[in-house]
C-alpha positions as CSV (number, residue, x, y, z in Angstrom):
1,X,-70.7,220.0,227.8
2,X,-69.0,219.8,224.4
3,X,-70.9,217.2,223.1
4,X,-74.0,219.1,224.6
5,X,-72.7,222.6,222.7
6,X,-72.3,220.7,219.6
7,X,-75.7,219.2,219.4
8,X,-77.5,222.4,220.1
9,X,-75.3,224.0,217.3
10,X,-76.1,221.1,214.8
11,X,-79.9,221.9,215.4
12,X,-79.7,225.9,215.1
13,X,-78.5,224.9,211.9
14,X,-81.0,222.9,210.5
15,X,-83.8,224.7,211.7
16,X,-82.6,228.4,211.8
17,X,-80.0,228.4,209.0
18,X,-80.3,232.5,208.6
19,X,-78.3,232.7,212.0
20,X,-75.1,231.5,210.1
21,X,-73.0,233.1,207.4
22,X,-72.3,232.8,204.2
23,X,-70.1,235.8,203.2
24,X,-66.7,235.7,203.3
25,X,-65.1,238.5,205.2
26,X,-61.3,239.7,206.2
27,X,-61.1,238.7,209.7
28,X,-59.0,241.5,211.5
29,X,-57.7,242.9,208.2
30,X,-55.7,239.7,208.4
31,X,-57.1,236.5,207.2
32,X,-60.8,234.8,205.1
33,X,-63.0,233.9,207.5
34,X,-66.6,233.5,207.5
35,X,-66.7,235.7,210.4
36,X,-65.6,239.2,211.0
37,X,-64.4,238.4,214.7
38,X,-64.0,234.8,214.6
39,X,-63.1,233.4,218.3
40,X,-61.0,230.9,216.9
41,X,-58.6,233.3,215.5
42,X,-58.2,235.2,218.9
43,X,-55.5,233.4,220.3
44,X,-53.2,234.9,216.7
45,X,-54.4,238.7,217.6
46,X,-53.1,237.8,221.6
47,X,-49.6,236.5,220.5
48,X,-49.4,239.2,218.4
49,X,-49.7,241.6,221.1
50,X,-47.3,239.6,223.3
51,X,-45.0,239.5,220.6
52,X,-45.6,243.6,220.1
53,X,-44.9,244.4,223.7
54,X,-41.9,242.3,223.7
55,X,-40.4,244.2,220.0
56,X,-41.5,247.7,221.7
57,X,-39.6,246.7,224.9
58,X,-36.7,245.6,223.1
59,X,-36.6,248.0,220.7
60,X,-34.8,245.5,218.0
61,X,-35.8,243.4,215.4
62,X,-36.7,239.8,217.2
63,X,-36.1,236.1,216.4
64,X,-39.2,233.8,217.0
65,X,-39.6,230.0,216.7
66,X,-43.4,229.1,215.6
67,X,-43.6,225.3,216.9
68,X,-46.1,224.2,214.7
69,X,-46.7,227.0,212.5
70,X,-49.1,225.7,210.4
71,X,-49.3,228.0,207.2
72,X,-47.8,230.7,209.2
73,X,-50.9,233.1,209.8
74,X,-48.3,234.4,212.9
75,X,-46.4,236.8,210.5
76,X,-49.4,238.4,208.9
77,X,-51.1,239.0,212.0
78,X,-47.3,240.7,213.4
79,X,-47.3,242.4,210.1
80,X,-50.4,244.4,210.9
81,X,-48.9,245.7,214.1
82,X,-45.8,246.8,212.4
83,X,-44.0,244.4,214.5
84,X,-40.2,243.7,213.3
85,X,-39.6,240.1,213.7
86,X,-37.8,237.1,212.2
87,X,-40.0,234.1,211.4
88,X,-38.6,230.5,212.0
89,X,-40.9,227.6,211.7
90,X,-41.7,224.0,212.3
91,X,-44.6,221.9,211.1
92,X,-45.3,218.5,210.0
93,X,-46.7,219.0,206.8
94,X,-44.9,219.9,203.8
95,X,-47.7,221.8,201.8
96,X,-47.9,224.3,205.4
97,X,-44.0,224.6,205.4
98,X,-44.5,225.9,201.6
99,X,-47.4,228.4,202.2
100,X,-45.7,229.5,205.6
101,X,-41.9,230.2,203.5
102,X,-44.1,232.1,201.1
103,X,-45.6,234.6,203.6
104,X,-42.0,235.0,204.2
105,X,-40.8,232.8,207.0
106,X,-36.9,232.5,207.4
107,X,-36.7,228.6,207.5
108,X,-39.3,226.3,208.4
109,X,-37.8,222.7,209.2
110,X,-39.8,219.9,208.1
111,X,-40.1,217.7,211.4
112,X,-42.0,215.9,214.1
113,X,-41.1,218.2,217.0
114,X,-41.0,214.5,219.0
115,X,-37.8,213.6,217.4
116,X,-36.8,217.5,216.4
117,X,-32.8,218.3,217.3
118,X,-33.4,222.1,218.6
119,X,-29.9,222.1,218.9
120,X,-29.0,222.6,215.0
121,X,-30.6,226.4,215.7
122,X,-27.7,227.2,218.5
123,X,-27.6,228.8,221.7
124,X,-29.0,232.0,222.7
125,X,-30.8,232.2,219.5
126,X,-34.1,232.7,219.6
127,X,-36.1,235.9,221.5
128,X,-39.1,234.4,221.2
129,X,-41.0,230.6,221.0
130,X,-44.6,230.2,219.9
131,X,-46.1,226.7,221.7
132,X,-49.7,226.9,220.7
133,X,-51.8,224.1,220.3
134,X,-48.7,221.7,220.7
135,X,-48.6,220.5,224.8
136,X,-51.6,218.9,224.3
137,X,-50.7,216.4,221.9
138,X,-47.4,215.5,223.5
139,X,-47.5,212.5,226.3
140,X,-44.2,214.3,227.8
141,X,-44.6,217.7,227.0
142,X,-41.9,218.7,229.4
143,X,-39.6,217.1,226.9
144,X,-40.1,220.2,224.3
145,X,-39.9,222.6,226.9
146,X,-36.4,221.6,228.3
147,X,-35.4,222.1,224.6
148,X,-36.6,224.8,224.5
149,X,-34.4,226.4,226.5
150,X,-31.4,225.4,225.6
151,X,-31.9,227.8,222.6
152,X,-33.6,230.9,224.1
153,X,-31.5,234.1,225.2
154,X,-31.7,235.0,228.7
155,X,-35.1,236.4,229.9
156,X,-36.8,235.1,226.9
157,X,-40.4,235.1,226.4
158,X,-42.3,231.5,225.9
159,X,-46.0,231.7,224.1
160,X,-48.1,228.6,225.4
161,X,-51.8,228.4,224.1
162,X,-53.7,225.0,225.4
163,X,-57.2,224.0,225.8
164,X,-58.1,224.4,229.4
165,X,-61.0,223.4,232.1
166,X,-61.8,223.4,235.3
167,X,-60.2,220.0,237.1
168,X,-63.4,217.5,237.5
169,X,-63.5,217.9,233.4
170,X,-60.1,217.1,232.5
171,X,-60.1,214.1,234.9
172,X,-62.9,212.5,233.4
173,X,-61.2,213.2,230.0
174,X,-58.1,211.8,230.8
175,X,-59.1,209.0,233.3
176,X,-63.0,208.0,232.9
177,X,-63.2,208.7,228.9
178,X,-60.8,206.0,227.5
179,X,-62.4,203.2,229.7
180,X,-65.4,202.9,227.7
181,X,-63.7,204.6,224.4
182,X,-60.9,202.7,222.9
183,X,-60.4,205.3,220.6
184,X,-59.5,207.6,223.6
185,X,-57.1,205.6,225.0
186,X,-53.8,207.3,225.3
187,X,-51.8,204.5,222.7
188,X,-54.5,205.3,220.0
189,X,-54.2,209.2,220.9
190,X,-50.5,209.1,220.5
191,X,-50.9,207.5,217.0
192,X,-53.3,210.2,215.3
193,X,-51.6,213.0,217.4
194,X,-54.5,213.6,219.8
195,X,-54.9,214.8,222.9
196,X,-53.1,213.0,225.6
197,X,-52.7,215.3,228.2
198,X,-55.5,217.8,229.5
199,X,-54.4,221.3,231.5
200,X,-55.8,223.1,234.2
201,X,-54.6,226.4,234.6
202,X,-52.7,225.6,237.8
203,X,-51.0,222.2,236.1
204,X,-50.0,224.3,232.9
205,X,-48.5,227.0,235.5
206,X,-46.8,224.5,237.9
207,X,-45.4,222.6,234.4
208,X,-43.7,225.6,232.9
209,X,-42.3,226.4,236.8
210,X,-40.7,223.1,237.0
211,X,-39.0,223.9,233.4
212,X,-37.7,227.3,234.8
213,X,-40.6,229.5,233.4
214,X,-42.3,231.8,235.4
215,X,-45.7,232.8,234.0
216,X,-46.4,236.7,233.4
217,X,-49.9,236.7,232.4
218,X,-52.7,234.1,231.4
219,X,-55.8,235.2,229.1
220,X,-59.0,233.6,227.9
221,X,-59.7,233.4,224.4
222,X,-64.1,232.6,224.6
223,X,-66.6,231.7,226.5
224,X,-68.3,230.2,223.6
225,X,-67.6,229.9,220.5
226,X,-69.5,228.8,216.5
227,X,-67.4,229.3,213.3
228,X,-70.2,231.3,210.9
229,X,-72.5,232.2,213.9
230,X,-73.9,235.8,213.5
231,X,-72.9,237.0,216.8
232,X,-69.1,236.1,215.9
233,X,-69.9,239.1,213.2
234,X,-70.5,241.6,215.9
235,X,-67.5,243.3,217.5
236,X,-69.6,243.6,220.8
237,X,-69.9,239.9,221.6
238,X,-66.0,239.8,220.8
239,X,-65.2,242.3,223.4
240,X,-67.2,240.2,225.9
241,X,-65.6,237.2,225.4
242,X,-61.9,239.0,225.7
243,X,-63.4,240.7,228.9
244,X,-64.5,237.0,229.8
245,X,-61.2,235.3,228.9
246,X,-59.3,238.5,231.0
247,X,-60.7,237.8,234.4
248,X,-61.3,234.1,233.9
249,X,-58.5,232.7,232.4
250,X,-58.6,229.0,233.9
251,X,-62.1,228.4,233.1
252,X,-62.9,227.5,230.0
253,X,-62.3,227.1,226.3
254,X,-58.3,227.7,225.3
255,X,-55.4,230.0,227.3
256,X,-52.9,231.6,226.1
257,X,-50.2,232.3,228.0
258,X,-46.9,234.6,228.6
259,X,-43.7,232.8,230.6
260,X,-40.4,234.2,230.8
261,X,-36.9,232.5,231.4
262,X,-34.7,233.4,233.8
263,X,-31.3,232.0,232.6
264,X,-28.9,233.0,234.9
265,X,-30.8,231.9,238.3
């Protein structure tokens, strides 16, 4: 399906160019983009909220981890909701830790979160951790999230954004795939950072259950999605694609999801 999505997108753009952009716009009032609403950025405007609703709730200024914060578009996007929060970072590259500390991030540590000592931030520290894009590319991502809460207050709130599918799709991804792909196979993965594991809705649930997390709400981010594709300019086809990703979570494209912690049970 991908490769299909991909293919058809490679030939709208050779033969109907005009359907892509070229202007550079502020996505959300937040960030360049060459799309007003682009898709892709979604899953920053849904943590946001999270985070929000959590800061309105506790009515205090909150500390959040941001595992992988890249160049730490989080604290813009919290900005613009007049959230009041505490940035705290980790990333793997040193030029993101730079651009992340200049938006104004607290500390971001320089690490592989495979060999990261969470320890070094204390208990009960953090209100918050941000885990997008990051259980995918770990072969035992159970690891983090045991670390994870050794460092969390009680009933903290855990951000987790994956890729998702339906089961038959991940199966052949994870089994089938890296038979005739060497590439694919999970040793290779490991060494560029791929993808080695590949989440359903219900395994991503039942994983963060066995860690302690029960899950408060799952949301889509797209049904489909083309970076500089006209519709992505249109707020219409946005709000169809939330509406989309709000009643079918587990279907397709990328989740993001809200767990909470439960400390003293």
């Amino acid at each position: 399906m991908l490769q299909f999505l991909i293919m058809f997108k490679r030939f709208l753009q050779k033969f109907f160019p005009f359907l892509f952009s070229t202007t550079t716009y502020l996505a959300f009032g937040v960030e360049e983009s060459p799309n007003k609403y682009p898709l892709d950025k979604a899953r920053y405007l849904r943590i946001a909220s999270y985070i929000h609703q959590e800061y309105l709730s506790k009515k205090r200024p909150l500390k959040v981890l941001d595992i992988g914060c890249s160049e730490g578009m989080m604290l813009l996007y919290c900005k613009k909701n007049n959230s009041e929060v505490d940035f705290y970072g980790i990333d793997i590259l040193e030029e993101r830790k730079n651009k992340a500390m200049a938006r104004g991030y607290k500390a971001v540590a320089l690490e592989d979160i495979r060999q990261c000592d969470f320890r070094k931030y204390g208990e009960d520290f953090f209100d918050i951790v941000i885990c997008s894009h990051i259980l995918e590319h770990l072969e035992h991502p159970g690891d983090i999230l045991e670390k994870i809460k050794d460092i969390v207050r009680d009933k903290a709130l855990l951000i987790v954004g994956v890729p998702i599918g339906l089961l038959p799709g991940m199966l052949w991804a994870e089994h089938i795939i890296p038979i005739f792909n060497a590439r694919k196979r999970k040793e290779e993965v490991l060494k560029r950072f791929g993808h080695v594991n590949f989440f359903t809705l219900p395994k991503l649930r039942e994983l963060l259950k066995h860690h302690g997390f029960v899950m408060e709400e799952a949301r889509g981010d797209y049904l489909i999605r083309s970076r500089k594709f006209f519709l992505e300019n249109c707020r219409w086809w946005f709000e169809l694609n939330q509406w989309y990703g709000k009643l079918f979570p587990g279907v397709l494209g990328h989740v993001m999801a809200k767990a909470r912690l439960n400390k003293k049970s």
